[in-house]
NUVEX-151562 format. One line per 3 residues: their letters; for each residue x, y, z of C-alpha. Coordinates in Angstrom, 3 decimals. Example, Ala and Ser with C-alpha at 12.3 -4.5 7.8 and 13.67 -1.06 7.14 Angstrom:
AS) 12.300/-4.500/7.800  13.670/-1.060/7.140 $
END
This chain:
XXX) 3.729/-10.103/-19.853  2.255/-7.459/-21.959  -1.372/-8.989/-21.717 $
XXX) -0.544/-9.469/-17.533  0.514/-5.655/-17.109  -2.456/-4.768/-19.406 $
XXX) -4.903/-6.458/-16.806  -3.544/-5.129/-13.456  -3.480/-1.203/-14.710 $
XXX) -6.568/-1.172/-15.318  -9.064/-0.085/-11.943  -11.522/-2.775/-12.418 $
XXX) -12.279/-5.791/-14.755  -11.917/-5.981/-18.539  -13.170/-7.128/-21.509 $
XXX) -11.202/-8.855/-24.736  -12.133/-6.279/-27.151  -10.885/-3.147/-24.983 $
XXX) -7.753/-5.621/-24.291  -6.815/-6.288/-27.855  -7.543/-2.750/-28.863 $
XXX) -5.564/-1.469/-26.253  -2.633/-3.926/-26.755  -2.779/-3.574/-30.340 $
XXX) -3.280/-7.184/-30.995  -5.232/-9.613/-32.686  -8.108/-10.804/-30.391 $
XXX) -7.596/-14.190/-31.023  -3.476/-14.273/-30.025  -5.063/-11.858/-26.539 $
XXX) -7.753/-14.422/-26.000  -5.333/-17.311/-26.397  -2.917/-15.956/-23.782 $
XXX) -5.356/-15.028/-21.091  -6.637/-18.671/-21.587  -3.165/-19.289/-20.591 $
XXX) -3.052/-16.791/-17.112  -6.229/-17.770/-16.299  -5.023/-21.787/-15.900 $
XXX) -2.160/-19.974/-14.294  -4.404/-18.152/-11.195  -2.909/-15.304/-12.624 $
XXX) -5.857/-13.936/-14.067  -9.887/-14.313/-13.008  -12.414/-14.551/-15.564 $
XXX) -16.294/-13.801/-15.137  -18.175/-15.931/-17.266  -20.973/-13.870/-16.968 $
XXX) -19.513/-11.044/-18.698  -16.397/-12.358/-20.297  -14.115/-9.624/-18.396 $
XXX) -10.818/-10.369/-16.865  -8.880/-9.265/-13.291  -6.016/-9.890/-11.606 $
XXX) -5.628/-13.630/-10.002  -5.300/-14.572/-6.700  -1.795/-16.212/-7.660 $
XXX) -0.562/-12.294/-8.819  -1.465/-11.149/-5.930  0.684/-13.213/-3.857 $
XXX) 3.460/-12.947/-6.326  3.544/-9.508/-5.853  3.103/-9.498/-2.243 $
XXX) 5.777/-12.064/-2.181  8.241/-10.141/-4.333  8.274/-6.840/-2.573 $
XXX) 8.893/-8.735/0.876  11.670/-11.289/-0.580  14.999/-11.272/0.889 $
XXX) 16.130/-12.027/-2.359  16.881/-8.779/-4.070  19.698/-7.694/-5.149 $
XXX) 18.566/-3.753/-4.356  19.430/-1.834/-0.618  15.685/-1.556/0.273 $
XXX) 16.921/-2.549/4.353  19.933/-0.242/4.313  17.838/2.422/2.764 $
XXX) 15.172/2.248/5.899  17.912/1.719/7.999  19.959/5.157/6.943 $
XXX) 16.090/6.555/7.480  16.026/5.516/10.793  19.649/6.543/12.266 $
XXX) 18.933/10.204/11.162  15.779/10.421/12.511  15.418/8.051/15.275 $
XXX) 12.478/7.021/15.249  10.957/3.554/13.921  10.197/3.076/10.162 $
XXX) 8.816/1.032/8.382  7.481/-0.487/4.451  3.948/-1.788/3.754 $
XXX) 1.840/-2.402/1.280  -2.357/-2.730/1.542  -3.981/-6.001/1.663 $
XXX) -7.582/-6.058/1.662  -8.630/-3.858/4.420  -4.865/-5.165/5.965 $
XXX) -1.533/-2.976/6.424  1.145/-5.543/6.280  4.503/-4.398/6.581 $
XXX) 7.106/-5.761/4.377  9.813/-4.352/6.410  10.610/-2.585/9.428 $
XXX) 13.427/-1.331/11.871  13.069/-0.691/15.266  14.901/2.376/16.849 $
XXX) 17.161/2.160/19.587  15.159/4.298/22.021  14.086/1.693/24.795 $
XXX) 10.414/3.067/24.343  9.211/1.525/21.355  6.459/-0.823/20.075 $
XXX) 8.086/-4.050/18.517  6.485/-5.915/15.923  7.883/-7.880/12.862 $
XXX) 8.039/-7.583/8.829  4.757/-9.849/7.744  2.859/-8.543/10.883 $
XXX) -0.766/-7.321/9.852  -2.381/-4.096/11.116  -5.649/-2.971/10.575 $
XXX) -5.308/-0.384/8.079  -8.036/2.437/8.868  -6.302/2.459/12.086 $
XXX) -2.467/3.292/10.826  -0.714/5.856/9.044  0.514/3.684/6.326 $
XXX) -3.021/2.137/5.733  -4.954/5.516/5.422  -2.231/6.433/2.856 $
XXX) -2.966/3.766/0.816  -7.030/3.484/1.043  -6.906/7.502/0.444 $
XXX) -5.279/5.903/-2.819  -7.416/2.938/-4.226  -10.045/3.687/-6.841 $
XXX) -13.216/5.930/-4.749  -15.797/3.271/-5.690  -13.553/0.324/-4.743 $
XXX) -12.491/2.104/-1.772  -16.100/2.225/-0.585  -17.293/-1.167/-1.403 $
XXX) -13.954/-2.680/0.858  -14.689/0.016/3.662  -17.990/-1.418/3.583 $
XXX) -16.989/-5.017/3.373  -16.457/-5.936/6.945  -16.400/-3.813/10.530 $
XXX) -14.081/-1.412/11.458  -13.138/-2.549/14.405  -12.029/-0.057/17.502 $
XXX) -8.551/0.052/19.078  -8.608/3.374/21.045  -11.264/6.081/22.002 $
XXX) -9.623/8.073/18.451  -10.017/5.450/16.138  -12.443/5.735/12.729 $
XXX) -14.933/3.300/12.843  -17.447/4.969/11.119  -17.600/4.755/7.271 $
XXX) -18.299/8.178/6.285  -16.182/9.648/8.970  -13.009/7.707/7.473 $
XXX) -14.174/8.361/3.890  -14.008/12.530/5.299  -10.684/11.373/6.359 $
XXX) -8.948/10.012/3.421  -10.416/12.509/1.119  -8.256/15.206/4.146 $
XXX) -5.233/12.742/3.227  -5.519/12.587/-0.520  -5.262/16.813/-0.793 $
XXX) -2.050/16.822/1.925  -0.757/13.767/0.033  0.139/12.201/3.537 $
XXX) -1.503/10.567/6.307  -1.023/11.168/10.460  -2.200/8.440/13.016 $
XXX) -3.444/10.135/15.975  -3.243/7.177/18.776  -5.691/5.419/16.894 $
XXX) -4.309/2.075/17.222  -2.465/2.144/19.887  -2.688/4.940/22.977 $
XXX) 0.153/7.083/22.915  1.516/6.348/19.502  1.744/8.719/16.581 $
XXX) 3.123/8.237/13.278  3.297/9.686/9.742  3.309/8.013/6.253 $
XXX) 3.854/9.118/2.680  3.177/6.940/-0.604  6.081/5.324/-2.574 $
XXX) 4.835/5.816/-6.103  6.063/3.661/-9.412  6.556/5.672/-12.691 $
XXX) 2.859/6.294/-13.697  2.342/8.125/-10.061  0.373/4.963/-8.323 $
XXX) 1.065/4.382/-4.730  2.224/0.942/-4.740  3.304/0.601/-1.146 $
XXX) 3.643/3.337/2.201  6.957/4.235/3.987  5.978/5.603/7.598 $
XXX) 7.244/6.073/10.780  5.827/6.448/14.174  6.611/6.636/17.755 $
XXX) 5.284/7.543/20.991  4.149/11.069/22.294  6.478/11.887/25.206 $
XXX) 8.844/12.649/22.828  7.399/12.589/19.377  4.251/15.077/18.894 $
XXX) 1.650/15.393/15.389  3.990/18.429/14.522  7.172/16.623/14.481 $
XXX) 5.591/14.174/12.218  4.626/16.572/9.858  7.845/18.119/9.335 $
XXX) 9.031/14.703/8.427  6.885/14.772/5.429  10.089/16.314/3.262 $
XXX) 12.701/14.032/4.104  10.256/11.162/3.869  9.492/12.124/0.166 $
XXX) 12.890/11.954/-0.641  13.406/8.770/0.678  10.528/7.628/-0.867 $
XXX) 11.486/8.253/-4.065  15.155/6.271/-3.253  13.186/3.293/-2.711 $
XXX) 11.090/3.804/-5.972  14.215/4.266/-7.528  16.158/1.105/-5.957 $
XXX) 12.784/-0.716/-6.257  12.821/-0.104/-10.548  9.501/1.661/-10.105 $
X) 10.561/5.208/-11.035 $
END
C-alpha cells in the first residue's frame, strides 16, 4: 500500500531509485512489490525508462469506490441537506480524461430542471465541475489532455479554443472556484468548488447549477461559502481530511 500511495502522489512517472529513497526502503523489497502491482494493472511500467504510473485497474478502483453504494459514510444525505436549503440541483464528480462524470446527484424539486443520472458523462471544459478540476491537474499535463482531442461546442459561450480555456482556468485557479456561463447548455448556470483530501489536492468537485430565470452568475457566487463548508463535510465523511 505504501509503494501504491507512493506512485499515485507523485504528478508524473517514477523511477525505483527516487521510490526506494523516498519510501525508505531497500530497492530490491520496492522493485519486488511493484513487480507485484504491475501483474496487478495497478501500476504501468515503461520499459524504456524503467519509471512507474498509476494502472489502468487503479483508476477504475478509485472511480469505482467514490461512486459505490456501499459506504458506510452519509455522502447522499449530505448533498441532499445541500440541496433542501438551497434549492437548487447539486451534484459530485470527479474528472476523467477530458470527462466530468458525476458520481452523484439530486435533482431539485423546482419543475424546471435538467435531469440526468449519477455515471452520466459531461464534457468537462464545458461545466462548472470540470473547469474546477482541469484548473487543478498538473499545468503541463493539463495542456497535453486539452490538446489531446477537440473541444467540441455546445452553445455560442462555450471554450473551444485551447488558449482561451487555458486563460480561463488560470481565472479559476486564483478565485479557487469555477462558474459555467450557459456553456453547455443555453440557459443554465452553475457554480463548483473543489473537495480537497488532507494534502490540499482536489480529488473530486461539488457544484450546483440551475437555470437563469431564477438563478443568475451572482447568486452562484454567493454560494461559494456555504459550498466550502459543505465541501469540507464530505472530505470529512469521505476520510480525506
Amino acid at each position: 500500500m505504501a509503494v501504491l500511495e507512493a506512485v499515485s502522489e507523485q504528478p508524473q512517472a517514477i523511477g525505483l531509485p527516487d521510490l526506494a529513497a523516498r519510501l525508505q526502503l531497500p530497492r530490491q523489497t520496492v522493485h519486488r512489490v511493484l513487480g507485484q502491482l504491475e501483474d496487478a494493472g495497478l501500476v504501468i511500467r515503461d520499459p524504456s525508462r524503467e519509471r512507474y504510473s498509476v494502472g489502468p485497474r487503479l483508476g477504475r478502483l478509485a472511480f469505482a469506490s467514490l461512486h459505490s453504494k456501499n459506504q458506510g459514510t452519509p455522502v447522499r444525505a449530505i448533498l441532499q441537506s445541500l440541496v433542501d436549503e438551497i434549492n437548487e440541483t447539486c451534484n459530485i464528480g470527479v474528472l476523467d480524461d477530458l470527462d466530468y462524470v458525476y458520481l452523484d446527484r439530486i435533482e431539485c424539486k423546482w419543475p424546471l430542471r435538467t435531469h440526468l443520472e449519477a455515471g452520466s458523462r459531461m464534457g468537462a471544459h464545458c461545466i462548472s465541475g470540470g473547469k474546477l478540476l482541469l484548473a487543478e491537474l498538473e499545468p503541463e499535463y493539463c495542456k497535453r489532455l486539452l490538446r489531446s482531442r477537440k473541444l467540441e461546442s455546445y452553445t455560442s459561450k462555450t471554450i473551444t479554443k485551447v488558449s482561451d480555456l487555458e486563460a480561463e482556468l488560470a481565472r479559476i485557479r486564483a478565485k479557487g472556484f469555477a462558474l459555467n456561463n450557459q456553456e453547455f447548455l443555453e440557459g443554465i448556470v452553475g457554480v463548483a468548488v473543489p473537495i480537497r483530501d488532507g494534502a490540499g489536492r482536489a480529488v473530486a468537485a461539488l457544484a450546483v447549477h440551475g437555470p437563469v430565470p431564477r438563478l443568475s452568475l451572482k447568486a452562484c457566487e454567493s454560494f461559494v461559502p456555504r459550498l466550502l463548508q459543505v465541501a469540507e463535510r464530505l472530505a470529512r465523511v469521505w476520510s480525506l481530511a
